[in-house]
C-alpha positions in Angstrom: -5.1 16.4 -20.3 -2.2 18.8 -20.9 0.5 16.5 -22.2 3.5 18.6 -21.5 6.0 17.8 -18.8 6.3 20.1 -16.2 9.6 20.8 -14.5 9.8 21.1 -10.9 13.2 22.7 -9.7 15.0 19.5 -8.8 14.4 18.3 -12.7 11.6 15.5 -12.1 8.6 15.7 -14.1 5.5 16.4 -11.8 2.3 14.7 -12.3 -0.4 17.0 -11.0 -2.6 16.4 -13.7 -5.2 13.9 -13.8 -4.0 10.9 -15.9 -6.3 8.5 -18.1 -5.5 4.3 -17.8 -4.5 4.3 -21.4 -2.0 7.2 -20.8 -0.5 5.6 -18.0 -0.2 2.2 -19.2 1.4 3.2 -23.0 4.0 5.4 -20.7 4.8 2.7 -18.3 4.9 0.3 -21.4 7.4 2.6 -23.2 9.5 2.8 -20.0 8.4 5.5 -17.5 8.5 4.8 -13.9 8.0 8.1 -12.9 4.4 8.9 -11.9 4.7 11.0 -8.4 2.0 13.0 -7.4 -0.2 11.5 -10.0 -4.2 11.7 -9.8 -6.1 8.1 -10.2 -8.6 8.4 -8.3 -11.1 6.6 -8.3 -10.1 5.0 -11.7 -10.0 1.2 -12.6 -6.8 -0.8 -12.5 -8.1 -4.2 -12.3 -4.9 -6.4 -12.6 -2.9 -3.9 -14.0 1.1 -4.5 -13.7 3.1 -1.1 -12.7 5.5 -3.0 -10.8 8.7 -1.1 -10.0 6.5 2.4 -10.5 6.6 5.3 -8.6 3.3 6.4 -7.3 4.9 8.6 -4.4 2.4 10.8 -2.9 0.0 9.9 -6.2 -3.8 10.4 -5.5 -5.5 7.0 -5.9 -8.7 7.4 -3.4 -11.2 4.3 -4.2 -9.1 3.2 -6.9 -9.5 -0.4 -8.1 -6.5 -2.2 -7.8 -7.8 -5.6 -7.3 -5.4 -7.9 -8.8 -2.4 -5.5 -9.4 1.0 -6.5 -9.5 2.7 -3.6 -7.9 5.5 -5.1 -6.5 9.0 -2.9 -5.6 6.1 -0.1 -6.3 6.9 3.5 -4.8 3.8 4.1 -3.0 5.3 6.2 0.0 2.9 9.2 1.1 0.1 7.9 -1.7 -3.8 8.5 -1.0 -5.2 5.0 -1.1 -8.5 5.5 1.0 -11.0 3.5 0.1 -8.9 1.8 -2.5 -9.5 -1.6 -3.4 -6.0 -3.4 -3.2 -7.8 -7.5 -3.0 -5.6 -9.8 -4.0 -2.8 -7.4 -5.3 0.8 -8.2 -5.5 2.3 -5.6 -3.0 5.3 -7.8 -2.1 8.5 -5.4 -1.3 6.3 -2.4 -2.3 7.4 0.8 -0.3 3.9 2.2 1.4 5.9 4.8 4.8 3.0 7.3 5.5 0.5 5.7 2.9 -2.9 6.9 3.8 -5.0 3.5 3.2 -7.6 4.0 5.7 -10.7 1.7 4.8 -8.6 -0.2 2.0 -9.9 -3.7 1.0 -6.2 -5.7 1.2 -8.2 -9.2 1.4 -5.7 -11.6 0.3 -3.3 -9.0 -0.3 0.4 -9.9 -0.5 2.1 -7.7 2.0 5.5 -9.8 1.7 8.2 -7.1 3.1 6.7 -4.5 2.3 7.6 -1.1 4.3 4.4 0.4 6.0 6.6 2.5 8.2 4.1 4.9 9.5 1.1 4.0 7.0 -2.5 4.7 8.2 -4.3 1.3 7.7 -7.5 2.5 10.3 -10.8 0.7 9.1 -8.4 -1.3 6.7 -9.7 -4.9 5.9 -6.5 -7.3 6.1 -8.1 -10.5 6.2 -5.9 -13.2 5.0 -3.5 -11.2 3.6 0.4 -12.1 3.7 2.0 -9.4 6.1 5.6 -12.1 6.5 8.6 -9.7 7.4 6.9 -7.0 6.8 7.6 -3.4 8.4 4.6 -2.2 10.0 6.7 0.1 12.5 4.8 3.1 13.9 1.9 2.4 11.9 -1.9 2.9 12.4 -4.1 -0.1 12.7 -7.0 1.0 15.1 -9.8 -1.1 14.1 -8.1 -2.9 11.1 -9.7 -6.5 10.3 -6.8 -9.0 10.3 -8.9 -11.9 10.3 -6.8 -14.9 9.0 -4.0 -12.3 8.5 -0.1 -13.6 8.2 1.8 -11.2 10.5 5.2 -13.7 10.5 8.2 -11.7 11.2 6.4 -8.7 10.7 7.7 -5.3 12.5 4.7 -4.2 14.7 6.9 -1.9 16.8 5.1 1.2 18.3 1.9 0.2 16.2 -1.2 1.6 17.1 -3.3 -1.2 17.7 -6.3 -1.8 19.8 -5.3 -5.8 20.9 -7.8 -5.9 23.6 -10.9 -5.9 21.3 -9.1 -8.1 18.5 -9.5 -11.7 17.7 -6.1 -13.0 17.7 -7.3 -16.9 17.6 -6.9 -16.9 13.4 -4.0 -14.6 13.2 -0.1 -15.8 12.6 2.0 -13.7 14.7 5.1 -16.2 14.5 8.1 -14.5 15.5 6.7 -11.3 15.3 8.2 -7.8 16.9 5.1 -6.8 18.7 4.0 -3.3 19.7 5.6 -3.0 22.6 9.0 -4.6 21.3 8.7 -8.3 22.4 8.7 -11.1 19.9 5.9 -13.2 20.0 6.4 -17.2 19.4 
């Protein structure tokens, strides 16, 4: 991997380059948040912590992020199809236009986290913590949200197909639903 920074006009560094797990863990150690655009996929992050990164628009297609505490995480516009997100620490973590079509979120925790927009088609959310979170004009056609805490969450505009869903094991507690009630 070529090392050297790259400069974009604004001043950021740009991560186009494909990034090794050691690379990216002694950088975030010695301080760096900064990892935009960066390409992971596919790589294993079992557990890893890069909470507070940014991962904006970064390629992480089937990574394995089982585990991971990525919490206040920057993952707005990121590729995370396929990734495997189960029982990851996602609490506040910033996901508006995340592509996470087909993610494994088991057990995730979702707590306030913005998903403004995100694509979460195919996603399985089973018994993961969604509480207050901002779902609002996102995709989730044919999600599984078996056992799923929705409490408080945002589900305004969501694409969603509620006639062929199981609702029985699903918290909806004061939820904003679709079509801008609250349900109680």
């Amino acid at each position: 991997m070529d090392s050297e920074a790259r400069w974009s006009f604004s001043g950021w560094e740009a991560n186009q380059d494909e990034m090794d797990v050691q690379t990216l863990l002694r950088r975030y150690a010695q301080g760096e948040r900064n990892f935009r655009e960066v390409n992971l996929s596919g790589f294993g992050l079992w557990r890893v912590n890069l909470s507070g990164a940014d991962l904006g628009g970064a390629d992480l297609v089937g990574a394995d992020l089982r585990e991971a505490n990525l919490k206040g995480t920057n993952l707005s516009g990121a590729n995370l199809t396929g990734a495997n997100l189960q029982r990851a620490n996602l609490i506040e973590a910033k996901l508006i236009l995340a592509m996470l079509r087909g993610a494994h979120l088991e057990r995730a925790e979702l707590t306030e986290a913005n998903l403004q927009k995100a694509d979460l088609k195919w996603a399985n959310l089973s018994e993961a913590n969604l509480s207050s979170a901002d779902l609002t004009s996102g995709n989730l056609m044919d999600a599984i949200l078996n056992g799923a805490i929705v409490r408080g969450a945002n589900l305004k505009h969501v694409k969603w197909n509620l006639n062929q869903a199981d609702l029985s094991h699903l918290d909806l507690g004061w939820a904003v639903m679709p079509d801008g009630t609250i349900h109680q």
